[in-house]
C-alpha positions, 0 to 999 in steps of 0.5 A: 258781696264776696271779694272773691277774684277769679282768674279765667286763664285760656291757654295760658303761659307763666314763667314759673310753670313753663311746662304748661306752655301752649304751644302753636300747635294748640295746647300741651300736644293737643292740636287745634281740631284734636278730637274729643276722644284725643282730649280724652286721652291727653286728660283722663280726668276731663268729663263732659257734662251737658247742661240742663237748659229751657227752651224759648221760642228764639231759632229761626226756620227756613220760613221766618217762623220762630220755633223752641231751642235754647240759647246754645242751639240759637248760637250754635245756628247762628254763631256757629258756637256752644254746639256742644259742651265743653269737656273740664277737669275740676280743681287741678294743681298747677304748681302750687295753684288750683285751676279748672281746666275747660275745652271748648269745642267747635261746632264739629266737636273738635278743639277750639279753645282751651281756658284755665279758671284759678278756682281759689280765692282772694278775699279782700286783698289789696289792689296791688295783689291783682296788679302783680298778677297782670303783671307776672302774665303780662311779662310770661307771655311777652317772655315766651311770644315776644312783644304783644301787637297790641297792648293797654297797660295797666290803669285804675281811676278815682272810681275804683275800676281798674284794668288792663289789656295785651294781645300777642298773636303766633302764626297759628294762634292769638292770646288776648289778656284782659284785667278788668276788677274794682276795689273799695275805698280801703283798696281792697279787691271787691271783684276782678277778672283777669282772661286770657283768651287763646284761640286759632289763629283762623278762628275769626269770630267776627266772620259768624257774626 
């Protein structure tokens, strides 16, 4: 198994690339609802890339009756979400560091969400790398959007799992962190995952459910 940790940023901010900041508008001037072709604008780069999925008979008609669509048509009737595919931008330079760049967009193809993914590597680093991380996030968004409203500070038990969780809400957008991974017994990375989730503010998932 690859002690790879990949690093899924949504909208992020670090002190050290203050120019990314998101702001409450959305991200780097794009509003919340901004259209695919203002995305297109904003980032040249940004592709939109439709992927080949199977059909299963999992959507429901009027009638009760199950007919084919596949798993993103079901959650787009159901949920209200993967309508459409995300535009991105592959291995962009933030600094120093690689990031693929995705926008998610809402079922009226506008701008919902917008994650950053580090795309190197750390391979079996010690535990204490995926800590300083957490940490350099955790203190760059209380930094800019003052004290999170909720927060799970960092921890790890005997098991080798370790974690973490801050949430910090705007008056027009929340960010979630989380930092979820485990290591060997030479407290190495063997996996982990650290996400910031930022989303509008009246962007309640919990509605479509």
């Amino acid at each position: 198994m690859e002690n790879i940790c990949k690093i899924t940023i949504l909208a992020f901010t670090l002190l050290s690339f203050s120019g990314w900041a998101a702001s409450d508008e959305g991200f780097q001037g794009l509003a919340w609802g901004a259209s695919i072709s203002s995305i297109k604008k904003k980032f040249p780069k940004a592709t939109q890339e439709i992927v080949q999925e199977n059909y299963h008979p999992i959507c429901e008609n009027s009638d009760g009756t199950a007919r084919l669509c596949t798993v993103s048509q079901q959650s787009c009737e159901r949920f209200g979400i993967l309508c459409h595919p995300s535009l991105s931008i592959k291995e962009y330079m933030v600094g120093s560091y690689p990031f693929d760049i995705e926008f998610a967009l809402s079922k009226n193809s506008t701008l919902d969400a917008v994650s950053l993914t580090y795309s190197g590597t750390l391979k079996a680093k010690n535990k204490s790398i995926g800590k300083q991380i957490f940490e350099h996030l955790m203190d760059s968004l209380t930094k800019k959007y003052g004290q999170p409203i909720n927060s799970e500070y960092y921890t790890e038990n005997r098991a080798g799992f370790i974690g973490g969780q801050q949430k910090w809400q705007t008056t027009s957008s929340r960010i979630n962190l989380n930092y979820h991974g485990q290591f060997d017994e030479n407290q190495k990375i063997v996996r982990a995952t650290i996400t910031i989730i930022y989303s509008p503010l009246n962007d309640d998932f919990s509605s479509k459910l």
